[in-house]
N, C-alpha and C positions, 0 to 999 in steps of 0.2 A: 257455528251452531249455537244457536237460541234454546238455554233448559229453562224449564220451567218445573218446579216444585208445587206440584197441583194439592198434596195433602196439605203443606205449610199457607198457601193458598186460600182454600178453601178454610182450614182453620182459623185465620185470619179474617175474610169474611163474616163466621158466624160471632165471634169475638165482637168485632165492628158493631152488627148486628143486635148482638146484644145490648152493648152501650146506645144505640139508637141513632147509632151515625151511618149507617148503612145498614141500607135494606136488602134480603136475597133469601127466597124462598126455595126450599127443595134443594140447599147444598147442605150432600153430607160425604163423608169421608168411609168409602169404604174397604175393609179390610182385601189385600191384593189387588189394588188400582192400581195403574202404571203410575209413578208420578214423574217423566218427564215427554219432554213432547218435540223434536228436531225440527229446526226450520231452514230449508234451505236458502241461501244469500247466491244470488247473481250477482256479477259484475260486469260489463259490456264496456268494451275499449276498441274507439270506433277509428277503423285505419287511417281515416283520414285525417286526423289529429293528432297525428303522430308525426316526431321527428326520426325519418328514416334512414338509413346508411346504406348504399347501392355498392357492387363490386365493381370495377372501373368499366368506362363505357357505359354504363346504366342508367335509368335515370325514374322517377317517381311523376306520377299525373294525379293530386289528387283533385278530386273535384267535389260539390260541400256534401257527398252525400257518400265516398269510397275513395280507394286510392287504387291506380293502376301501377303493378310493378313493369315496369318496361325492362325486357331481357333481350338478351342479344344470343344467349347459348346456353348449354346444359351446361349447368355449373355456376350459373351467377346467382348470386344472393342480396336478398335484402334484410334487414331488422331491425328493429327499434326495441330501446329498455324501458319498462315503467317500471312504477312500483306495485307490488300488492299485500296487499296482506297475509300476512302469512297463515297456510291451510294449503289442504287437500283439494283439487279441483280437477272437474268437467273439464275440455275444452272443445269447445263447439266455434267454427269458422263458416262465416258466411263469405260467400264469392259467389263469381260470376262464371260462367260454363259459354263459350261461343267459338266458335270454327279458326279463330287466332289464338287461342289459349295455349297455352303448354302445363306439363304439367311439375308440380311441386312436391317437395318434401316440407315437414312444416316442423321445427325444433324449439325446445323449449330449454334456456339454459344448456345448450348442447346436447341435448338429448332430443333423438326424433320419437314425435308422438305419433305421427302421421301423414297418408299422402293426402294431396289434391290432386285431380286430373279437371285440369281446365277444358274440356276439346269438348265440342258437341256439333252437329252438321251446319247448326241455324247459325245467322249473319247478325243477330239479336242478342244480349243478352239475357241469358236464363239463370236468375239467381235463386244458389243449392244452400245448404246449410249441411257441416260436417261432423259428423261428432270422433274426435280425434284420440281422446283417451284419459288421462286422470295425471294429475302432476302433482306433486305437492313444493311448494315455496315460499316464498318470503321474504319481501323488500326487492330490490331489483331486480327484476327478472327481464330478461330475453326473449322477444319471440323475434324467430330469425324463417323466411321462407327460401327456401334454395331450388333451384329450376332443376327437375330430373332432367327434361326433353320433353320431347312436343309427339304427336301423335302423327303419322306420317304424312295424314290430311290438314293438319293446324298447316296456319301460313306464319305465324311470329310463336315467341317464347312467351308472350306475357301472361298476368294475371290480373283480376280486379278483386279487391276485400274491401267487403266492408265494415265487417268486425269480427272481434272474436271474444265469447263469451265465456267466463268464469264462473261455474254454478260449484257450490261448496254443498 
């Protein structure tokens, strides 16, 4: 979070102003003005630059643009550590939706934020974007996807991501 002290601000300003080193017209400071102002920070950590860990049997496809997790059954898992900084955050996952999908649980430091359901009729990929729920961390964190099962019309387990976003 970005504060800003808009009276100390603006007071500064006309200070400047005065001395003749800066110019600004029509700033004044008014009594009960908000003075600070939030900015939200994203951060986007793209799957396929990621070093992944598969449960045996398993295996990773990434290609430069997402990573497919290749599963074999309900229960196998993948995950990779980064770091982040430490804060409160969003988690928003982008993936891929096609008739081979199965579907995911999606953990954060051991904790589940949320599903994915990979499965949709088309032979195509249809890329979704998820918003999964609010974490708060700091410095290595885990995201880990674990396969629930597949939809009784999916023909494999897998998944494709291609990132997953950190809004603070």
């Amino acid at each position: 979070m970005v504060t800003y002290n808009l009276a100390r601000t603006l007071g500064s300003i006309a200070a400047l102003s005065m001395l003749g080193i800066f110019a600004c017209s029509g700033a004044q400071q008014e009594s009960g003005d908000v003075d600070t102002v939030s900015e939200a920070v994203t951060s986007t950590i793209q799957g396929e630059s990621q070093t992944w860990t598969t449960s045996s049997g398993d295996s990773i496809s990434a290609s430069s643009s997402n990573a497919r997790l290749q599963a074999n059954a309900s229960g196998d898992s993948f995950s990779f550590t980064t770091n982040v900084s430490s804060g409160t955050y969003t988690v928003v996952v982008r993936y891929a939706k096609r008739n081979i999908y199965g579907n995911y649980a999606v953990q954060v430091n051991g904790k589940q934020i949320g599903t994915l359901s990979g499965y949709t009729s088309g032979t195509s990929d249809t890329w979704n974007t998820a918003t999964l729920g609010t974490i708060t961390v700091s410095g290595a964190t885990t995201f880990k996807f674990v396969s629930t099962g597949k939809d009784s019309a999916a023909t494999d387990f897998d998944i494709k991501i291609d990132y997953i976003q950190l809004t603070s």
